[in-house]
Biopython code that builds the backbone (N, CA, C, O; Angstrom):
import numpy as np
from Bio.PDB.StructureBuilder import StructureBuilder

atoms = [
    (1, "UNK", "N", (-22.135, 5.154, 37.132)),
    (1, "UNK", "CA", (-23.535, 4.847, 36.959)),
    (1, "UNK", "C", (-24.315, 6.153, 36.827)),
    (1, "UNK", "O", (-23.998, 7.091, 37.558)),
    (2, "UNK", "N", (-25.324, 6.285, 35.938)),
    (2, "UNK", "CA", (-26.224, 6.973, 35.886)),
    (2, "UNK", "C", (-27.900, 7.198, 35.847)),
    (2, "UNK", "O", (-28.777, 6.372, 35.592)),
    (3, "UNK", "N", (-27.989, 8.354, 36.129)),
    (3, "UNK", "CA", (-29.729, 8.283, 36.564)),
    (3, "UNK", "C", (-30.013, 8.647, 35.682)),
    (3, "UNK", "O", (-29.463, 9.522, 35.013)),
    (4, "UNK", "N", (-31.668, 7.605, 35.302)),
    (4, "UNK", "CA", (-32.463, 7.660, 33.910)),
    (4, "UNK", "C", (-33.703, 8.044, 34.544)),
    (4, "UNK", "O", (-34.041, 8.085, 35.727)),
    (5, "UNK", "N", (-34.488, 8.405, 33.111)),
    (5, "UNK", "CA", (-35.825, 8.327, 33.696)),
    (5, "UNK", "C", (-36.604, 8.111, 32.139)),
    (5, "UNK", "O", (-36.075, 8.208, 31.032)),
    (6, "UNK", "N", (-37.913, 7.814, 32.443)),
    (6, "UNK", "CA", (-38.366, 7.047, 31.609)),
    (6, "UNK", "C", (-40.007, 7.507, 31.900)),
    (6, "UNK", "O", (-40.457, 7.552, 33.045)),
    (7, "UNK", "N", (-40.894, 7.870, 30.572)),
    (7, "UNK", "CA", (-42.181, 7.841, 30.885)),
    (7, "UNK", "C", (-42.932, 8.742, 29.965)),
    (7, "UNK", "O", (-42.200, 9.095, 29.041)),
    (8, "UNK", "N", (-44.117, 9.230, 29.892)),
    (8, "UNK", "CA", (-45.000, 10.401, 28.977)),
    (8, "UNK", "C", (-43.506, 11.467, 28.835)),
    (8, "UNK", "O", (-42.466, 11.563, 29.486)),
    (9, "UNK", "N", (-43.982, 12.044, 27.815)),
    (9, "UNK", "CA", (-43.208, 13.414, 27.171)),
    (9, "UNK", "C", (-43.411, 14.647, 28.463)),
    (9, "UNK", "O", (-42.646, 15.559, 28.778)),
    (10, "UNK", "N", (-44.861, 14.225, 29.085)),
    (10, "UNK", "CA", (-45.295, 15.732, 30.263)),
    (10, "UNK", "C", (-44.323, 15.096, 31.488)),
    (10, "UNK", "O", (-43.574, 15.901, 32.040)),
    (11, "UNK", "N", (-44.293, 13.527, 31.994)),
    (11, "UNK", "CA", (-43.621, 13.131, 32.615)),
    (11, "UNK", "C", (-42.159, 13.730, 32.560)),
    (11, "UNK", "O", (-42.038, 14.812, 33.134)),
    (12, "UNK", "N", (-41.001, 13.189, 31.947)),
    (12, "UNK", "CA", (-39.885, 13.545, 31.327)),
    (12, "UNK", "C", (-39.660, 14.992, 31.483)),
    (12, "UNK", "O", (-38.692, 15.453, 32.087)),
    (13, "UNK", "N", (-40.514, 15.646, 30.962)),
    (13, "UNK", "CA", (-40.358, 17.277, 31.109)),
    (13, "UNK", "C", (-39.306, 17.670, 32.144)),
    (13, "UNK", "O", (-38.140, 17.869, 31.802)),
    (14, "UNK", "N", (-39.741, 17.791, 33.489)),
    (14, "UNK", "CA", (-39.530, 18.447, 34.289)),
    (14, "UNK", "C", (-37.765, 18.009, 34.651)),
    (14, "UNK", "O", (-36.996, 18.920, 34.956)),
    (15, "UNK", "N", (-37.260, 16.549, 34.576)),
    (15, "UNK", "CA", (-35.969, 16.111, 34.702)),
    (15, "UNK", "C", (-35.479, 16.619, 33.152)),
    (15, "UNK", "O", (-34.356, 17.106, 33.025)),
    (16, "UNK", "N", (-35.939, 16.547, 32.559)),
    (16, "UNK", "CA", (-35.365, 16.938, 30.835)),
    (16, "UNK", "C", (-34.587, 18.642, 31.806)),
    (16, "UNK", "O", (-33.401, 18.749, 32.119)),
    (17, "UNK", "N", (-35.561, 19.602, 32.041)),
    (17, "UNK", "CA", (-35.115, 21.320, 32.433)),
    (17, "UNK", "C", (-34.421, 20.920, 33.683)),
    (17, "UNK", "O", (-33.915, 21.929, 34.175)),
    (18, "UNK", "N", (-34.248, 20.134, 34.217)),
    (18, "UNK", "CA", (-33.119, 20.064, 35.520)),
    (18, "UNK", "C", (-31.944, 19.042, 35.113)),
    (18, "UNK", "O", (-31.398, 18.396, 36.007)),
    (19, "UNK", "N", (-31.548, 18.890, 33.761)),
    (19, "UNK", "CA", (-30.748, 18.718, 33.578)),
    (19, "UNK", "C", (-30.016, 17.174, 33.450)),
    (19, "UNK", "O", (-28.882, 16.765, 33.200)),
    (20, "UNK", "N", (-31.298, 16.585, 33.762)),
    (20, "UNK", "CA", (-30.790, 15.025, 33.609)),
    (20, "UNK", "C", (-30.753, 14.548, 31.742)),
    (20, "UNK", "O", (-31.556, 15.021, 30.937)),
    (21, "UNK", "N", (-29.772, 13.656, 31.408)),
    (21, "UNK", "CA", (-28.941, 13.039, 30.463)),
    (21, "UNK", "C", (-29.840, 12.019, 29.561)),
    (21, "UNK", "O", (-30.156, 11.926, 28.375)),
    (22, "UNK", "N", (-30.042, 11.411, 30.590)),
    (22, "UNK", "CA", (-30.657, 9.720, 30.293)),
    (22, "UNK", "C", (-32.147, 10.145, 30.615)),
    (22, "UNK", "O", (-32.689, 10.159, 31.720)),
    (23, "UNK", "N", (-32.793, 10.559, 29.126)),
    (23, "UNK", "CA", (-34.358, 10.784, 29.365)),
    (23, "UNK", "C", (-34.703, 10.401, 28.530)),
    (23, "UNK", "O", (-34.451, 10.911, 27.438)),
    (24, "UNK", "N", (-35.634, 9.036, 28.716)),
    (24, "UNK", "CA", (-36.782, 8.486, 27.904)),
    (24, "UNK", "C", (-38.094, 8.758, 27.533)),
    (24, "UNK", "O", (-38.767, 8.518, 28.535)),
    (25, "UNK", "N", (-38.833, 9.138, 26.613)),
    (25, "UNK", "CA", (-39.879, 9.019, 26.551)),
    (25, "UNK", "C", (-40.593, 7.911, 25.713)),
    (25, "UNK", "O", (-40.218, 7.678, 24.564)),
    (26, "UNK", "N", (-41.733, 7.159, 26.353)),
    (26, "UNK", "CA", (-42.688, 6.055, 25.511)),
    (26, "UNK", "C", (-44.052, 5.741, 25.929)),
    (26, "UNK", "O", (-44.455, 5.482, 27.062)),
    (27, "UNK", "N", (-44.857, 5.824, 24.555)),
    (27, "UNK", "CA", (-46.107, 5.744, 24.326)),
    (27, "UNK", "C", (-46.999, 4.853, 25.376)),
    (27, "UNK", "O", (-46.095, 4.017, 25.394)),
    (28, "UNK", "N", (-47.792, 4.395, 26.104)),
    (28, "UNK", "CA", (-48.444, 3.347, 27.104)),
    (28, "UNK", "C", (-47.791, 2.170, 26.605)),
    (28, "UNK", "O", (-47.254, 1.337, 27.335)),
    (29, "UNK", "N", (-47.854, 2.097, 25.039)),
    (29, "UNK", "CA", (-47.615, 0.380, 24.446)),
    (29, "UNK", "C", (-46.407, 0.377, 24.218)),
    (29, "UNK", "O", (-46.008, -0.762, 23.976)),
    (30, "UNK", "N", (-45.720, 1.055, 24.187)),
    (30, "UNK", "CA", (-43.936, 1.151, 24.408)),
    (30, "UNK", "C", (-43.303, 0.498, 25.834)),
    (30, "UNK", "O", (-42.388, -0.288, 26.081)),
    (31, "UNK", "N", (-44.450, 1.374, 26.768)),
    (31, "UNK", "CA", (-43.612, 1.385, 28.153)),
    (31, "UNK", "C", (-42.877, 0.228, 28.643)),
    (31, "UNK", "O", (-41.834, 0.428, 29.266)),
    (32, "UNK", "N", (-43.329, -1.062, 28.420)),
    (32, "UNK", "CA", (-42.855, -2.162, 28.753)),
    (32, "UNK", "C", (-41.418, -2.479, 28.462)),
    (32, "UNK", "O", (-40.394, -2.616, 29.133)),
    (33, "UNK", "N", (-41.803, -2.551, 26.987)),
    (33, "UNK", "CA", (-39.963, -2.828, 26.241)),
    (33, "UNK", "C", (-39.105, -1.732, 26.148)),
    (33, "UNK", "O", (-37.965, -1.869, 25.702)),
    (34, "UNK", "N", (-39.644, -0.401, 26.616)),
    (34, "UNK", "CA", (-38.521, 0.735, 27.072)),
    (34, "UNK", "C", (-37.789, 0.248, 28.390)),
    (34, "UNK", "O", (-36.571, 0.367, 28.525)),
    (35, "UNK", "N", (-38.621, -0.316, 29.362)),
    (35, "UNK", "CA", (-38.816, -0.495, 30.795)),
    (35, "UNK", "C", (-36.841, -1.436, 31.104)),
    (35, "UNK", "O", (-35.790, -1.171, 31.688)),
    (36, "UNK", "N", (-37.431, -2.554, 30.244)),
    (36, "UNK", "CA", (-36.591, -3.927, 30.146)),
    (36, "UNK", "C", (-35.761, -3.498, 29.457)),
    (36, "UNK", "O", (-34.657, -3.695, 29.964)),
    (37, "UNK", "N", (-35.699, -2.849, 28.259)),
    (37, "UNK", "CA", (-34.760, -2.013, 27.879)),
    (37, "UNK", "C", (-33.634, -1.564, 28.561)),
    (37, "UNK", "O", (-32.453, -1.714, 28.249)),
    (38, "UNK", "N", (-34.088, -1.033, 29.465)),
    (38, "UNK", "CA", (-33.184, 0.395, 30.487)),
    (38, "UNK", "C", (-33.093, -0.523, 31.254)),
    (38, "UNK", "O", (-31.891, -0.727, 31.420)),
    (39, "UNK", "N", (-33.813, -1.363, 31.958)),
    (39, "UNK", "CA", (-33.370, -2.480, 33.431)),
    (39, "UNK", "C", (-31.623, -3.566, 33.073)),
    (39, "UNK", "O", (-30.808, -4.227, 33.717)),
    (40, "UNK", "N", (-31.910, -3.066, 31.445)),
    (40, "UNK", "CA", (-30.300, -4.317, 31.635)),
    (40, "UNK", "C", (-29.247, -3.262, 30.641)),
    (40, "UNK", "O", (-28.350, -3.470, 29.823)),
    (41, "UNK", "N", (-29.987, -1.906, 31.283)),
    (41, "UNK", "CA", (-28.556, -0.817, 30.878)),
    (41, "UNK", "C", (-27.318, -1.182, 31.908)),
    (41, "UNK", "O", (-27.472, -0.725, 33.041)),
    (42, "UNK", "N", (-26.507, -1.693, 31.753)),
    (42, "UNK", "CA", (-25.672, -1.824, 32.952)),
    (42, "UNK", "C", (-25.190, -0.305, 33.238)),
    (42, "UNK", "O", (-24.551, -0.331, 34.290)),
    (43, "UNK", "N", (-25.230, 0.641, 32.860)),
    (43, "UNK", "CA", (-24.326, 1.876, 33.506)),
    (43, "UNK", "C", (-25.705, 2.710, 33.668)),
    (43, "UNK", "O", (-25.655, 3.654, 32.880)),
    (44, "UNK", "N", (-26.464, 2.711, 34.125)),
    (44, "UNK", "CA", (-27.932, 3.187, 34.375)),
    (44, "UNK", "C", (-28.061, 2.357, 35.660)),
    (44, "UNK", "O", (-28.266, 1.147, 35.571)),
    (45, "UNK", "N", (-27.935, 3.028, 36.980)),
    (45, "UNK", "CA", (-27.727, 2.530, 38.404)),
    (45, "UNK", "C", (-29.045, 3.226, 38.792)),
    (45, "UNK", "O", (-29.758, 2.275, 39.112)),
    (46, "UNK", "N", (-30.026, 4.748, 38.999)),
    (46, "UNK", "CA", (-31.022, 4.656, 39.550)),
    (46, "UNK", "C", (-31.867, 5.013, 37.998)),
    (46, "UNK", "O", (-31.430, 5.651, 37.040)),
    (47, "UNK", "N", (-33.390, 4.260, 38.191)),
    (47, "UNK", "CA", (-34.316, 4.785, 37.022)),
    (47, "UNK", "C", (-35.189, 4.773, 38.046)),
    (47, "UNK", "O", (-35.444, 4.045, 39.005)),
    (48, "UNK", "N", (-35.766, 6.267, 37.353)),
    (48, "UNK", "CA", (-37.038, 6.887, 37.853)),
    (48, "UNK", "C", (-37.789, 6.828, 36.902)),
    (48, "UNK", "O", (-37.583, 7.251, 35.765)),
    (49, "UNK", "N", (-39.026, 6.114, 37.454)),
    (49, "UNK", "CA", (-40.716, 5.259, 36.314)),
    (49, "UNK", "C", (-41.479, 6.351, 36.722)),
    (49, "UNK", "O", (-40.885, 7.171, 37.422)),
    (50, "UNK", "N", (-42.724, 6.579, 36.442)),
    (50, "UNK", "CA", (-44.146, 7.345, 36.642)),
    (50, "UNK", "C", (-44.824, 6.191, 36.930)),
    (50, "UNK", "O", (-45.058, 5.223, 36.205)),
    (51, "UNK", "N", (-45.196, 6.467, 38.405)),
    (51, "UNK", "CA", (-46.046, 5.112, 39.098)),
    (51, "UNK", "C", (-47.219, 5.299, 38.244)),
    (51, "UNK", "O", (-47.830, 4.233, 38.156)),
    (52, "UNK", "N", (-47.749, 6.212, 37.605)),
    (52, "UNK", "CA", (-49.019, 5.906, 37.007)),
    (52, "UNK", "C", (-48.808, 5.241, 36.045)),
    (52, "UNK", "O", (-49.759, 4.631, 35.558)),
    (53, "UNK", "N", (-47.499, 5.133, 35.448)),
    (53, "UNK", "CA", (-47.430, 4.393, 34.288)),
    (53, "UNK", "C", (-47.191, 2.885, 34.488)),
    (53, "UNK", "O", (-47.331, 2.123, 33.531)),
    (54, "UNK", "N", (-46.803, 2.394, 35.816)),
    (54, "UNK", "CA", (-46.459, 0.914, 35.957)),
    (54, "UNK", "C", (-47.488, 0.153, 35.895)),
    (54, "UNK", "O", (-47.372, -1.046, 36.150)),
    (55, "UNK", "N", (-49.073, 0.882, 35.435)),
    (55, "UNK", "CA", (-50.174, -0.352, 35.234)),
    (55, "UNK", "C", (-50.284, -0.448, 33.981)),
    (55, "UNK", "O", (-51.203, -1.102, 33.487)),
    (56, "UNK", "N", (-49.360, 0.188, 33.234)),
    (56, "UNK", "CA", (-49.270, -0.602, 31.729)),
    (56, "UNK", "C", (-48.019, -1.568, 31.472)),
    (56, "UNK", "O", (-47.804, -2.051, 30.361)),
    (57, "UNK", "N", (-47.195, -1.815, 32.615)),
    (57, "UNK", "CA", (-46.461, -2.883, 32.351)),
    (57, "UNK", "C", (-47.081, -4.137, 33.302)),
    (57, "UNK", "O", (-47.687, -4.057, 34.370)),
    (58, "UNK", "N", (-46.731, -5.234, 32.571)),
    (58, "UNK", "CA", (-46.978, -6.775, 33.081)),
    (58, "UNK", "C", (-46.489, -6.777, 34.244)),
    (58, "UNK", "O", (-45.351, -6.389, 34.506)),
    (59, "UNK", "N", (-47.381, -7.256, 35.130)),
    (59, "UNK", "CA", (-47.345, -7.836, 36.540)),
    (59, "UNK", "C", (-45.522, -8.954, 36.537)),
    (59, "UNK", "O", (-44.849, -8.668, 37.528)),
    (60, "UNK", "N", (-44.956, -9.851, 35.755)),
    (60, "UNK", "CA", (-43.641, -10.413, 35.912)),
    (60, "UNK", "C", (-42.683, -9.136, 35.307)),
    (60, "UNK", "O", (-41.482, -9.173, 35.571)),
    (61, "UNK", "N", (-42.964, -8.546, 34.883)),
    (61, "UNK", "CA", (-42.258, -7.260, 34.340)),
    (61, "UNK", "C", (-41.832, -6.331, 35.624)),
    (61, "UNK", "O", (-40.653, -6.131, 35.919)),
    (62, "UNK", "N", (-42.799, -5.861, 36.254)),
    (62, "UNK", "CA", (-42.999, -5.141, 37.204)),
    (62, "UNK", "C", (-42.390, -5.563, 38.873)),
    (62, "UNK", "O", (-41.810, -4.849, 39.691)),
    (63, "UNK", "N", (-42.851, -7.190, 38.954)),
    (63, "UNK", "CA", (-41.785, -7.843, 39.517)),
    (63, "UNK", "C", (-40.481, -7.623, 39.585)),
    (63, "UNK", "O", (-39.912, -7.051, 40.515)),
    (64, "UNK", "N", (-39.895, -8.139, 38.451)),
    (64, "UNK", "CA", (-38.443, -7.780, 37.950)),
    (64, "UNK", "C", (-37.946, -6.564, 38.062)),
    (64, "UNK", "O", (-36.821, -6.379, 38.526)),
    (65, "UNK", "N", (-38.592, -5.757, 37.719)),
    (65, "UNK", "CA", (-37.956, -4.408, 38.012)),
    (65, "UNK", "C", (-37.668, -3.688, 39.507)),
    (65, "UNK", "O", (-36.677, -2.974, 39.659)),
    (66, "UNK", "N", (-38.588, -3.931, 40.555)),
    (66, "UNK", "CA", (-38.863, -3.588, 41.408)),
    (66, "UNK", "C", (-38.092, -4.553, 42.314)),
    (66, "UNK", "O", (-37.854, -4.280, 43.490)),
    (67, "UNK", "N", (-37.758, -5.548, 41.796)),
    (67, "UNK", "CA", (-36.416, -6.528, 42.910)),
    (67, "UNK", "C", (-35.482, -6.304, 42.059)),
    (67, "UNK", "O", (-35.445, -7.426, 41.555)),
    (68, "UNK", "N", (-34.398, -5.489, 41.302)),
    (68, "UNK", "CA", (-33.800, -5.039, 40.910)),
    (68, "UNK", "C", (-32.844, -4.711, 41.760)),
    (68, "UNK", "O", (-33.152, -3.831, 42.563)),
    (69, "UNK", "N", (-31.734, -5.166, 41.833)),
    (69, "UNK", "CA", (-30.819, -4.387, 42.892)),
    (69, "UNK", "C", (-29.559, -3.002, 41.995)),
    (69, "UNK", "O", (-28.826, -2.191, 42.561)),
    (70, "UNK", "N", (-29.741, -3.209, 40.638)),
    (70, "UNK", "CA", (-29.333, -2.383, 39.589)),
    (70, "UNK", "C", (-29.214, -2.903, 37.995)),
    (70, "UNK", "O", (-28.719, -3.814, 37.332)),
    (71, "UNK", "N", (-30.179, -1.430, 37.818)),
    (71, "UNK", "CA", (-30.522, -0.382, 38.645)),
    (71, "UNK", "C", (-31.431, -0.243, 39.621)),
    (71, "UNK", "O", (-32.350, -1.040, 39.435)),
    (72, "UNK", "N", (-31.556, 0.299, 40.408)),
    (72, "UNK", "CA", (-32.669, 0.778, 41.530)),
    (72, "UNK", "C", (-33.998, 1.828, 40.942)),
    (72, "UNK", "O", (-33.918, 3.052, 41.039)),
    (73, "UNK", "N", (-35.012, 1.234, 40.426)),
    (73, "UNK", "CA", (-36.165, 1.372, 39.701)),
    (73, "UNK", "C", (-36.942, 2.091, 40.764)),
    (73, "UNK", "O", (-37.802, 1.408, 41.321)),
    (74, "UNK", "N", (-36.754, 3.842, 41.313)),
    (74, "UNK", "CA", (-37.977, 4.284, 41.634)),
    (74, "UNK", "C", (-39.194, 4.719, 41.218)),
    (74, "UNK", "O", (-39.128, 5.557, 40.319)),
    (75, "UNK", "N", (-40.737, 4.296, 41.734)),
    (75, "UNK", "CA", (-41.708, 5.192, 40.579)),
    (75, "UNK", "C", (-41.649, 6.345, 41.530)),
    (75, "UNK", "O", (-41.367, 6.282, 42.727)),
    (76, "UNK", "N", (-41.993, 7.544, 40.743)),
    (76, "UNK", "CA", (-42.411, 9.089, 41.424)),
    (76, "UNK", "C", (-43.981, 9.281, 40.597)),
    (76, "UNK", "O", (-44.440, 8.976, 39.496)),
    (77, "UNK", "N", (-44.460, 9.958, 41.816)),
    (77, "UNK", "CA", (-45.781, 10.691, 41.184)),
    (77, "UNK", "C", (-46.867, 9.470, 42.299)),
    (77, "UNK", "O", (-46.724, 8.919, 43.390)),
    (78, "UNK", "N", (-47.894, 9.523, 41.253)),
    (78, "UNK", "CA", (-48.990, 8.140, 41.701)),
    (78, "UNK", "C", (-49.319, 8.677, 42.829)),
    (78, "UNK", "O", (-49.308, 9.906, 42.890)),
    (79, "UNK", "N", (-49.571, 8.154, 43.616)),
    (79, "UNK", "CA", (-50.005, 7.998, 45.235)),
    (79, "UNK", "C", (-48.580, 8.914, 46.016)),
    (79, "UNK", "O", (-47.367, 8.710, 46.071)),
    (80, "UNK", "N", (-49.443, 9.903, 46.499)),
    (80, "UNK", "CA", (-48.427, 10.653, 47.572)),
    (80, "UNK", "C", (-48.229, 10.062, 48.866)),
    (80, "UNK", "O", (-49.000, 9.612, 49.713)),
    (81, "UNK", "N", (-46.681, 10.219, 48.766)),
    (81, "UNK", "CA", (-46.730, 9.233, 50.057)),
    (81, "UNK", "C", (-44.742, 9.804, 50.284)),
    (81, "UNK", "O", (-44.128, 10.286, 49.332)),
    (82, "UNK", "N", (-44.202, 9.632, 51.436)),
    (82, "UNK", "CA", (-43.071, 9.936, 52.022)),
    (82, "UNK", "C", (-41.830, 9.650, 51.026)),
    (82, "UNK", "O", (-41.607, 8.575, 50.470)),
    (83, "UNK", "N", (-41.096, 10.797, 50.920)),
    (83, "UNK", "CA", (-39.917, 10.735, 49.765)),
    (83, "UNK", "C", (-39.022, 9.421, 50.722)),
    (83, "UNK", "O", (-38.635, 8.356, 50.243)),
    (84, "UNK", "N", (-38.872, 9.828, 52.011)),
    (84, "UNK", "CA", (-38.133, 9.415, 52.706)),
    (84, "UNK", "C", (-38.290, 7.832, 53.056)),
    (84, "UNK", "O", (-37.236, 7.213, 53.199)),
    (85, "UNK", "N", (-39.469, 7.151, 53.201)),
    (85, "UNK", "CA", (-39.668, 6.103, 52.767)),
    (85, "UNK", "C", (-39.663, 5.236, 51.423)),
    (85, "UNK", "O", (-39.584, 4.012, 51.313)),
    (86, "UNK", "N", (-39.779, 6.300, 50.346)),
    (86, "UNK", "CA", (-39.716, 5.658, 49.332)),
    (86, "UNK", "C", (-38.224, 5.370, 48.744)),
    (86, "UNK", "O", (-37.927, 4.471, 47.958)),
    (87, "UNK", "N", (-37.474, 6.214, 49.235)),
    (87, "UNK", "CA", (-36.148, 5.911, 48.878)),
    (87, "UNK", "C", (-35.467, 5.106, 49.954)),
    (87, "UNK", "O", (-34.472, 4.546, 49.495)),
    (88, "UNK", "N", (-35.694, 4.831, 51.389)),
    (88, "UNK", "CA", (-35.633, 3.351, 52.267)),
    (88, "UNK", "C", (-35.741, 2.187, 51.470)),
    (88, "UNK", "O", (-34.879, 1.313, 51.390)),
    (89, "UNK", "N", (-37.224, 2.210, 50.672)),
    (89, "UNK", "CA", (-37.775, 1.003, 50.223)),
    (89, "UNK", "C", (-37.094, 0.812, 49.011)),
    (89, "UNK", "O", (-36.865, -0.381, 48.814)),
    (90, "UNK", "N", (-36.699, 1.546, 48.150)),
    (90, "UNK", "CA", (-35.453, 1.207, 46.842)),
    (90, "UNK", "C", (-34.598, 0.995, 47.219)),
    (90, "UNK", "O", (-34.167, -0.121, 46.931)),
    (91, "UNK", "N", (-33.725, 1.893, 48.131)),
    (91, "UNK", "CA", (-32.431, 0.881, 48.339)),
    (91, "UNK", "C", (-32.223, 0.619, 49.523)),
    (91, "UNK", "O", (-31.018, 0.633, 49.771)),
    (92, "UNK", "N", (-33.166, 0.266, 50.795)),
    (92, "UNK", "CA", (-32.978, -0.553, 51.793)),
    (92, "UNK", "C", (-32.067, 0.055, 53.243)),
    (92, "UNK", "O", (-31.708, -0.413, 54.323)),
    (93, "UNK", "N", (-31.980, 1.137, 52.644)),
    (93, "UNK", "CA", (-31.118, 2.401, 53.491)),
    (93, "UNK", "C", (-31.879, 3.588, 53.813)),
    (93, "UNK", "O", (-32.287, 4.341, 52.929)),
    (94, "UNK", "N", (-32.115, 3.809, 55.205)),
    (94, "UNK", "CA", (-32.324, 5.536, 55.406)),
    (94, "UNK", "C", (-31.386, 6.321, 55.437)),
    (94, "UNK", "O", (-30.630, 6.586, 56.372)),
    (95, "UNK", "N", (-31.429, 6.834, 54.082)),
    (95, "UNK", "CA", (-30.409, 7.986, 53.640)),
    (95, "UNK", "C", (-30.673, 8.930, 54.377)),
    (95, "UNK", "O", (-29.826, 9.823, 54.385)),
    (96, "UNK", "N", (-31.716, 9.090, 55.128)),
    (96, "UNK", "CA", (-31.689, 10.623, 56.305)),
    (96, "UNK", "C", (-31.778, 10.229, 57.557)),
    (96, "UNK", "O", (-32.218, 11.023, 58.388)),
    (97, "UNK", "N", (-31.394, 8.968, 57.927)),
    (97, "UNK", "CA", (-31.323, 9.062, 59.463)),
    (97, "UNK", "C", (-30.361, 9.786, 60.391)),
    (97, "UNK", "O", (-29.192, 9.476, 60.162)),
    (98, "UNK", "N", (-30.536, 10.725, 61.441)),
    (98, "UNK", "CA", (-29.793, 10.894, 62.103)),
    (98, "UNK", "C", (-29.568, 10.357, 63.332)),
    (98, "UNK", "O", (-30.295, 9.428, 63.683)),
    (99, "UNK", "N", (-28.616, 10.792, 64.144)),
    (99, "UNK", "CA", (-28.239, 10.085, 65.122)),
    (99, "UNK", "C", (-29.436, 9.955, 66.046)),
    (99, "UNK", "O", (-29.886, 8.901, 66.495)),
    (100, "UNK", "N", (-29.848, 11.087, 66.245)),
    (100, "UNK", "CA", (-31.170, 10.839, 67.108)),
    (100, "UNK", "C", (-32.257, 10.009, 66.546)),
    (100, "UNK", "O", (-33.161, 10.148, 67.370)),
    (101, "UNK", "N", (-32.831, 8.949, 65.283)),
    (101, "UNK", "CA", (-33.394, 7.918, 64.894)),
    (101, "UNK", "C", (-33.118, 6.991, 65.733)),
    (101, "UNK", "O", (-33.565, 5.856, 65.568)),
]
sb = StructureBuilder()
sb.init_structure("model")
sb.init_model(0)
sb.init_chain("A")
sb.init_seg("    ")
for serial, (resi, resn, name, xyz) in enumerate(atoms, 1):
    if name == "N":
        sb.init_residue(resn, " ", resi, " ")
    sb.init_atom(name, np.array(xyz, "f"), 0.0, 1.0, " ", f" {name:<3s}", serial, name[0])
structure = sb.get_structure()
């Protein structure tokens, strides 16, 4: 499985120079059918969205993606808020708990 990402050309940028594979870019009126696109890539296991961009996809769209069990659809960016929670809340695991949690 592999990690995608998907979003503006300025978005994309920064995973494009660190080396990620699976990089999408699409227009606001694209974003949707790129979105659904990539959600039934079967060998595309995590996609990373631009939360600013998920208010140009449809509310049952957005649904779907986000109860996704794969791939695992994180947005980055948008609202700052805990890496460490946000990756709990995609896949339901604290990947950094230690013993003392």
């Amino acid at each position: 499985m592999e990690f995608a990402v998907v979003g503006s050309e300025e978005f994309v940028l920064g995973f494009r120079l660190a080396g990620v594979r699976r990089v999408y870019t699409a227009q606001p009126e694209e974003m949707e059918a790129k979105v659904l696109e990539l959600i039934n890539d079967t060998s595309i296991g995590i996609l990373a969205v631009n939360a600013n961009e998920l208010t140009k996809i449809g509310p049952n769209t957005r649904r779907r993606m986000m109860g996704n069990i794969s791939p695992v659809v994180i947005p980055v960016g948008g609202e700052e808020g805990d890496l460490r929670e946000k990756v709990k809340s995609a896949i339901g695991v604290d990947l950094y708990k230690t013993e003392r949690d």
